[in-house]
BAGU-765359 format. One record per residue (C-alpha): residue number from 1; residue in three letters; x, y, z. Coordinates in pm, whole numbers, plus 32768, in hexadecimal, padded with zeros to 4 digits. Example, Ala and Ser with C-alpha at 12.3 -4.5 7.8 and 13.67 -1.06 7.14 Angstrom:
REM BAGU-765359
<num=1; residu=ALA; px=84CE; py=7E3E; pz=830C>
<num=2; residu=SER; px=8557; py=7F96; pz=82CA>
***
This chain:
REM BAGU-765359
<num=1; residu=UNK; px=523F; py=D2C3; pz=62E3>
<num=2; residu=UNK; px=5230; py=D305; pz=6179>
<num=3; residu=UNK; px=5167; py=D42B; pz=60E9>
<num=4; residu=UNK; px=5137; py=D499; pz=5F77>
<num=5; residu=UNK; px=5116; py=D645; pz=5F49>
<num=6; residu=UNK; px=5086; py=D684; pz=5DE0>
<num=7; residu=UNK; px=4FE8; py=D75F; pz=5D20>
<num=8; residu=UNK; px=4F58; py=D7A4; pz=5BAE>
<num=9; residu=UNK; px=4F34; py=D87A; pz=5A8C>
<num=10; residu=UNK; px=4DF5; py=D854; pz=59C1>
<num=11; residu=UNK; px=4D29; py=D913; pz=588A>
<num=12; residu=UNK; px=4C37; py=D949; pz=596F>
<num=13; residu=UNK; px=4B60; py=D93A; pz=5A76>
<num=14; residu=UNK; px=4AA5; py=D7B7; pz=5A37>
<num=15; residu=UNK; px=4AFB; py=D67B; pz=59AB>
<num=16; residu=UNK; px=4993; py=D649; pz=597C>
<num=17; residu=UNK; px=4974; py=D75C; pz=588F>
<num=18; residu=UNK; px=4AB8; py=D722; pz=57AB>
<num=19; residu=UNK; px=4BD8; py=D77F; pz=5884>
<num=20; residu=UNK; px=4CFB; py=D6D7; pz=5884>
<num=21; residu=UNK; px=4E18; py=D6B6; pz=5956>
<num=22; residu=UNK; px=4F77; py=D74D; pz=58B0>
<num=23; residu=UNK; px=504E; py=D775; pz=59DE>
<num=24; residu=UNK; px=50AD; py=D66D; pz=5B20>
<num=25; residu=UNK; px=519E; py=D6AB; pz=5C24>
<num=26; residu=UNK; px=51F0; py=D5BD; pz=5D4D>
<num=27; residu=UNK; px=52B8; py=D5CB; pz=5E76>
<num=28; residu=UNK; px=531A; py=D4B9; pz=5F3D>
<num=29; residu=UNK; px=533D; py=D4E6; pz=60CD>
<num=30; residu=UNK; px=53A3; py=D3FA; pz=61C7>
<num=31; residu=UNK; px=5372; py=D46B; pz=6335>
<num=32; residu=UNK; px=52F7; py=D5C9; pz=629B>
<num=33; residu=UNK; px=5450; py=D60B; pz=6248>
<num=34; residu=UNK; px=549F; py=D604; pz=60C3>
<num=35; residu=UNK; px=555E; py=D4B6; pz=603B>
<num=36; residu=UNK; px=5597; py=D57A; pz=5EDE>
<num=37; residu=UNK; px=54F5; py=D4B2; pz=5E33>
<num=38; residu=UNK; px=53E5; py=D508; pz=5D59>
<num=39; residu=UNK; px=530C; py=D500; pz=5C18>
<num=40; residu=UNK; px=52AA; py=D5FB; pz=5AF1>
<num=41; residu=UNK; px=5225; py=D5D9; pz=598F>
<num=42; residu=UNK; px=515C; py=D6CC; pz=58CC>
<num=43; residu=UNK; px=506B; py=D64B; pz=57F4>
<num=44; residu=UNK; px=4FD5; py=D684; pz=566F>
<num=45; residu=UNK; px=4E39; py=D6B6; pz=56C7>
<num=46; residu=UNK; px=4DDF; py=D684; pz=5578>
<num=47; residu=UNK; px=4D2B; py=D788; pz=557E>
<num=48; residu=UNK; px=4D3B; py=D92B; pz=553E>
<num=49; residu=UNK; px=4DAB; py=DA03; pz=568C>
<num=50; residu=UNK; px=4CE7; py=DAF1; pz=5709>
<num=51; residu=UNK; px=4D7C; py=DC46; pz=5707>
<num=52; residu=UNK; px=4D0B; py=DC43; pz=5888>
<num=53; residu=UNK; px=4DB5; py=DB3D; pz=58FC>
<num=54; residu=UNK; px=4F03; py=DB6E; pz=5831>
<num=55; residu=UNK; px=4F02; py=DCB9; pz=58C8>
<num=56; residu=UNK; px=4F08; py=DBF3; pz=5A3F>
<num=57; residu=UNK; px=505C; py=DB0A; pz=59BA>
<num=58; residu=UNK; px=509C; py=DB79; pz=5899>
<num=59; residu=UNK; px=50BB; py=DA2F; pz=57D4>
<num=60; residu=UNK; px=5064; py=DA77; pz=565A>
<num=61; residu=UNK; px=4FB5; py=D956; pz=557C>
<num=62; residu=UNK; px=511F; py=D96E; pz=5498>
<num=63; residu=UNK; px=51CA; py=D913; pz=55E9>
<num=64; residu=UNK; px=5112; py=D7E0; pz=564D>
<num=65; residu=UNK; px=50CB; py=D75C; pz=5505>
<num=66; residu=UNK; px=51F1; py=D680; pz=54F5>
<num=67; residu=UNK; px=51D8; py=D63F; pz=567C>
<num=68; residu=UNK; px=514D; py=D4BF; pz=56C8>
<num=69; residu=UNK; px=4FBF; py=D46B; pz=56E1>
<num=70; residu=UNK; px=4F45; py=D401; pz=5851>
<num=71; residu=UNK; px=4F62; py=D28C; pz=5802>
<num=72; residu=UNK; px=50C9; py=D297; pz=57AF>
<num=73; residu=UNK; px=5112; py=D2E8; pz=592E>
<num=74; residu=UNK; px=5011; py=D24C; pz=59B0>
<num=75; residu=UNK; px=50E0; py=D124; pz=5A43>
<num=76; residu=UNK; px=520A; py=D201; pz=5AD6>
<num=77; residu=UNK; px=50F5; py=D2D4; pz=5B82>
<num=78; residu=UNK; px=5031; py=D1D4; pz=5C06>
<num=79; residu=UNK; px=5193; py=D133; pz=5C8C>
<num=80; residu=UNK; px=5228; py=D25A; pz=5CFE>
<num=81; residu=UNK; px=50C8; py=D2C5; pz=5DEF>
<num=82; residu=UNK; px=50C8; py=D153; pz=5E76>
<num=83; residu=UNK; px=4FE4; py=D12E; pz=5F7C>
<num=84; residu=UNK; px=5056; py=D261; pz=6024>
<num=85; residu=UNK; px=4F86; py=D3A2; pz=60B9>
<num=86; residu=UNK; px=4F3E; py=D4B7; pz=5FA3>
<num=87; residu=UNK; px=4F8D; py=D5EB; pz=6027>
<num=88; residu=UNK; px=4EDC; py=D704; pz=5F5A>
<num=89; residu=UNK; px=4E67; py=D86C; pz=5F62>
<num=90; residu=UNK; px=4D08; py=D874; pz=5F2C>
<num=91; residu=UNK; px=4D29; py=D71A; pz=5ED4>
<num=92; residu=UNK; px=4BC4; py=D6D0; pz=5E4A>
<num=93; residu=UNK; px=4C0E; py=D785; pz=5CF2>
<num=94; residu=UNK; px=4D6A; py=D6B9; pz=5CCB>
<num=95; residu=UNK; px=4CDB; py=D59F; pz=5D22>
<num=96; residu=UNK; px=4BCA; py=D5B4; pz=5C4A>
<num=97; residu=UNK; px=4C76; py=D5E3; pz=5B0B>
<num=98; residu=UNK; px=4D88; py=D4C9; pz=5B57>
<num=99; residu=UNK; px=4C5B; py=D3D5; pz=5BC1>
<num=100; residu=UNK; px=4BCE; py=D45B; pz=5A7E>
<num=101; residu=UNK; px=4CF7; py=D3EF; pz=59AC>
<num=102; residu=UNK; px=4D47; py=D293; pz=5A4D>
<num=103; residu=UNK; px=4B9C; py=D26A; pz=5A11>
<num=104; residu=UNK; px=4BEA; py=D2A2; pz=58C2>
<num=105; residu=UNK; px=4D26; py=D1E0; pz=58D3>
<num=106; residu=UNK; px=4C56; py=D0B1; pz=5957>
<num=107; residu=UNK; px=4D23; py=D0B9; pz=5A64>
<num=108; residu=UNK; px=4C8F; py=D0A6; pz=5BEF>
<num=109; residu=UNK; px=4C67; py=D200; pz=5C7B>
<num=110; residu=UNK; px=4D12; py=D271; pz=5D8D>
<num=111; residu=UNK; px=4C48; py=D25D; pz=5EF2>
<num=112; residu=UNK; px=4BBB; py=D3A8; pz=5F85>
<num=113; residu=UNK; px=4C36; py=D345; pz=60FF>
<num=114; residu=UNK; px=4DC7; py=D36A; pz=6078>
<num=115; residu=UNK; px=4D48; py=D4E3; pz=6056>
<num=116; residu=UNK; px=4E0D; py=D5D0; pz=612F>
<num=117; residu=UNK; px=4D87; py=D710; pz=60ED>
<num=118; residu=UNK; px=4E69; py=D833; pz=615F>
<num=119; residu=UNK; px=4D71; py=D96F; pz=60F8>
<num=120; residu=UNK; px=4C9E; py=D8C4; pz=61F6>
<num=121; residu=UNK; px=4D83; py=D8A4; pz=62E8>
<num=122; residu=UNK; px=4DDD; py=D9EB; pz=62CB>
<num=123; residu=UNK; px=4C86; py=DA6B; pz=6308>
<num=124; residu=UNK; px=4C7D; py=D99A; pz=6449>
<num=125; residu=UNK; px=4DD0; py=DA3F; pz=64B1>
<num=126; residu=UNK; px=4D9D; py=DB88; pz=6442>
<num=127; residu=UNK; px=4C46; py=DBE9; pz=6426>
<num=128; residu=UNK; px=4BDA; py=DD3F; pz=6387>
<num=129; residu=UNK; px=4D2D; py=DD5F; pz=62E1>
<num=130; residu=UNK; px=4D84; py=DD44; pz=6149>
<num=131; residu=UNK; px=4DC4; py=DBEE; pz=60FB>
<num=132; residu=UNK; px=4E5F; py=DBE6; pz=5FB5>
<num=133; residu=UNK; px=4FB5; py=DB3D; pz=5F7C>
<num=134; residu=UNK; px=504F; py=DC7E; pz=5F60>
<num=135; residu=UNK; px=4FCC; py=DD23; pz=60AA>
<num=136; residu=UNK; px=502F; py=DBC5; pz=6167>
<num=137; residu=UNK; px=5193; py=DC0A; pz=6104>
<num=138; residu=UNK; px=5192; py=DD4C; pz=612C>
<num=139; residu=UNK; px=514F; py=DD03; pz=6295>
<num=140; residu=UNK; px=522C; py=DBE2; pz=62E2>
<num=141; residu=UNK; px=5331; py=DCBA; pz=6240>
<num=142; residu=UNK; px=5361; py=DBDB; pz=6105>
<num=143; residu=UNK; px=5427; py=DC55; pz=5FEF>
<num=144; residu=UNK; px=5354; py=DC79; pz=5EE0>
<num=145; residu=UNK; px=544B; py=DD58; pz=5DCE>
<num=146; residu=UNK; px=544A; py=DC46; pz=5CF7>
<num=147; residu=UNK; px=52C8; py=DC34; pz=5C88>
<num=148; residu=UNK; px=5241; py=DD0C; pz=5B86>
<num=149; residu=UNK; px=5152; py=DC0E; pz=5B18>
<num=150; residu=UNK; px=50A3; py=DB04; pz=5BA6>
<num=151; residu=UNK; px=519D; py=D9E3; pz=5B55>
<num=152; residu=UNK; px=5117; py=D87C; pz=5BEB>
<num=153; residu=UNK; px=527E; py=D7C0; pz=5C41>
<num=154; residu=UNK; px=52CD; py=D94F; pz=5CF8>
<num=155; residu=UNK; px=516C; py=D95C; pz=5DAB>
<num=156; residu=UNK; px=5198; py=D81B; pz=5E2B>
<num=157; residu=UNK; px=5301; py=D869; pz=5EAC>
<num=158; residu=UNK; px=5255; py=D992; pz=5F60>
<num=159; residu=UNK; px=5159; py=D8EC; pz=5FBD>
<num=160; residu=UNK; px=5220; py=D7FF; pz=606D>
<num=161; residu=UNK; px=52B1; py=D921; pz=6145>
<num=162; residu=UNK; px=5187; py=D984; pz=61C3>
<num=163; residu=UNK; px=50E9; py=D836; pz=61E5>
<num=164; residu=UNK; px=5204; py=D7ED; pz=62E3>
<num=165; residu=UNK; px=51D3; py=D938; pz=637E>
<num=166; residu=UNK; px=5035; py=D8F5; pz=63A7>
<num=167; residu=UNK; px=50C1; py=D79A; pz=6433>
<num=168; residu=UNK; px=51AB; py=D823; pz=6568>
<num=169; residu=UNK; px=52B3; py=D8F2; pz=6482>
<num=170; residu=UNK; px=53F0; py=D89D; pz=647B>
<num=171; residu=UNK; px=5487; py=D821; pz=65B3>
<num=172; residu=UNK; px=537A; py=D72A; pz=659E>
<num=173; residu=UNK; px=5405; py=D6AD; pz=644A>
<num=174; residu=UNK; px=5576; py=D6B1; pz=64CA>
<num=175; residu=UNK; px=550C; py=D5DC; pz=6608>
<num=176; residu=UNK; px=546A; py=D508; pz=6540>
<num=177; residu=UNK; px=5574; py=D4ED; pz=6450>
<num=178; residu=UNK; px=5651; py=D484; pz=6567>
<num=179; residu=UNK; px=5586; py=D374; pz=65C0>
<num=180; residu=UNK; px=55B1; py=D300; pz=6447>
<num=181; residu=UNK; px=5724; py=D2DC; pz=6475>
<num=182; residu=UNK; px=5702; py=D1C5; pz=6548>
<num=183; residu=UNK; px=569E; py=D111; pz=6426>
<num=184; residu=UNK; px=5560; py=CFF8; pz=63F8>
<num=185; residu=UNK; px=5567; py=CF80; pz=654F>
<num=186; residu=UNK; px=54B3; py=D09F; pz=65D4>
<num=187; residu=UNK; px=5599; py=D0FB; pz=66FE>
<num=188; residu=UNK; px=55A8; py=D25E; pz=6746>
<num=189; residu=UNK; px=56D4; py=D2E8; pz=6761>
<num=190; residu=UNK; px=5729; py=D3D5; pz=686B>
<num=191; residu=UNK; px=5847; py=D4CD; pz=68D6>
<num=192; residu=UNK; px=58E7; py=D489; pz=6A3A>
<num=193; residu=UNK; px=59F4; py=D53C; pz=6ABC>
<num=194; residu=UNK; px=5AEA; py=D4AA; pz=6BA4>
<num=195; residu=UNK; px=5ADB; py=D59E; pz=6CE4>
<num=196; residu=UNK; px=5C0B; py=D560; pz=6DE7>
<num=197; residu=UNK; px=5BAE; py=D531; pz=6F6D>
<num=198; residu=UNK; px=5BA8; py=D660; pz=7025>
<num=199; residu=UNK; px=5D22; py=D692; pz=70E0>
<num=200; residu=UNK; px=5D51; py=D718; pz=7237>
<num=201; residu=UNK; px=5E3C; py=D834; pz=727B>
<num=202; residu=UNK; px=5EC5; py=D83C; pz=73B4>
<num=203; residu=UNK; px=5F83; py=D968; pz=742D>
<num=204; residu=UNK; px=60EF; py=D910; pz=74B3>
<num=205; residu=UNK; px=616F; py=D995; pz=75E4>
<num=206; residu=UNK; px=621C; py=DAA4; pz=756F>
<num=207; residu=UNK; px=60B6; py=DB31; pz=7513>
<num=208; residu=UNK; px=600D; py=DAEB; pz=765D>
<num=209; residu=UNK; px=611B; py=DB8C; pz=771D>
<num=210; residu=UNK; px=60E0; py=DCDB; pz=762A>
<num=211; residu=UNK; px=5F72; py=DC9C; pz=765C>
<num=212; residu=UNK; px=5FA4; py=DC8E; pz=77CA>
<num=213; residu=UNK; px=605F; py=DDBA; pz=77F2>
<num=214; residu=UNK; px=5F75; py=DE6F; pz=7700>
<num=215; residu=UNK; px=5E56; py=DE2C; pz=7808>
<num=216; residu=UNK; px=5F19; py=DEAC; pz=78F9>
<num=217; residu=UNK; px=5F23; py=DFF7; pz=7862>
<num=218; residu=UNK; px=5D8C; py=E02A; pz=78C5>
<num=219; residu=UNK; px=5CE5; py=E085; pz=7A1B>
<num=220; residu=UNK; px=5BF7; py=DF66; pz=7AB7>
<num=221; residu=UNK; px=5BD2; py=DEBF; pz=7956>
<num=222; residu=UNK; px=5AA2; py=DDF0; pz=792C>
<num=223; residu=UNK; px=5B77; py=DCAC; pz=7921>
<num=224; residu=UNK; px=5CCB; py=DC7B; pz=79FC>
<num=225; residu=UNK; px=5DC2; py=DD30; pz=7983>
<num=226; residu=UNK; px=5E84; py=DBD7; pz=79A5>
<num=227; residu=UNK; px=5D82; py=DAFF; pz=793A>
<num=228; residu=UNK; px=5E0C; py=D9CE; pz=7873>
<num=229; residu=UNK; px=5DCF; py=D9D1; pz=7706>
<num=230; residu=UNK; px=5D4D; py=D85A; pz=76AA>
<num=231; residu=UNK; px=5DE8; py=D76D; pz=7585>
<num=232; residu=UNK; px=5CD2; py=D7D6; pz=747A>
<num=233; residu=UNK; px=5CE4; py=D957; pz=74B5>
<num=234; residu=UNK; px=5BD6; py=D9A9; pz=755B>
<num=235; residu=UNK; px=5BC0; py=DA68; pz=76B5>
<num=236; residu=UNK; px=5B5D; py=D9BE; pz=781B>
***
């Protein structure tokens, strides 16, 4: 099962009202575990940055301006998503502004039901608790030293941490990344051990004449002090 984590970097807070996209990062998983492969561009806007959302990833108009426009990675985007699930955190805003680019692109948008939404999940799991990506790695115990700024191809990468967490954590990745070993025809594989038959110890006769006298030893025992031991140890 192939899933694509992304996320974006914009100017602001619509497409509808100007905003353009100047930042995409994409992650590729198979099985929820991460193949290392991925996806990242930033983008020139073509337009001014607002101090307000520089200050969120810091990327300056003299940065992107020699950075390629949306429609020069159109066609490695589109090929790298494929028809896969889109795995986003509070997906609606990416998704509108990279609808909003292929729209302008003239390309087909991408469909709303490949939306995997993992803020709402998160409400679902954790209800009444912050939500942001930073609390949600905070509390799966994701390293987060490396972010000082929003940074899409980084937020995704995190992202992708706590997706598989909200998905089973984990050991459910690793099993399932197992299971991938085996290769396309879908057999599972599984760990056996090879356990030896049990082996019966039977005491010689050296030891049942100690045992016998050891009996012996004891006042109206509860079995005869003479009582024959049998082959598998046991007493009669």
């Amino acid at each position: 099962m192939r899933e694509i984590v992304f996320d974006t970097e914009t100017t602001g807070l619509s497409f509808s009202a100007g905003h353009r996209l100047v930042e995409i990062g994409c992650i590729e998983l198979v099985n929820r575990v991460p193949t290392g492969r991925s996806f990242h561009a930033y983008l020139n806007p073509d337009r001014d940055m607002p101090v307000e959302a520089f200050n969120v990833h810091g990327l300056s108009e003299a940065f992107l301006s020699d950075k390629p426009r949306f429609p020069e990675i159109c066609d490695d985007l589109i090929a790298f998503l494929g028809d896969s699930p889109l795995v986003a955190h509070n997906a609606m805003f990416d998704f509108g502004f990279v609808n909003g680019e292929l729209n302008a692109c003239g390309r087909p948008l991408l469909a709303v039901d490949r939306i995997i939404d993992t803020l709402q999940m998160a409400r679902a799991k954790h209800p009444g608790a912050k939500h942001t990506l930073d609390a949600l790695c905070v509390r799966y115990g994701i390293d987060l030293s490396a972010r000082e700024l929003h940074g899409a191809l980084l937020d995704a990468q995190l992202l992708a941490q706590v997706f598989i967490e909200l998905t089973g954590g984990r050991q459910i990745a690793l099993g399932l990344a197992v299971e991938a070993a085996a290769g396309d025809t879908n057999e599972i594989v599984t760990i056996r051990r090879n356990i030896r038959p049990a082996r019966r110890f039977s005491p010689s006769a050296d030891e049942q004449a100690r045992h016998r006298a050891f009996m012996a030893e004891f006042d109206e025992p509860l079995w005869g002090a003479s009582a024959p031991v049998d082959a598998g140890g046991s007493h009669s």
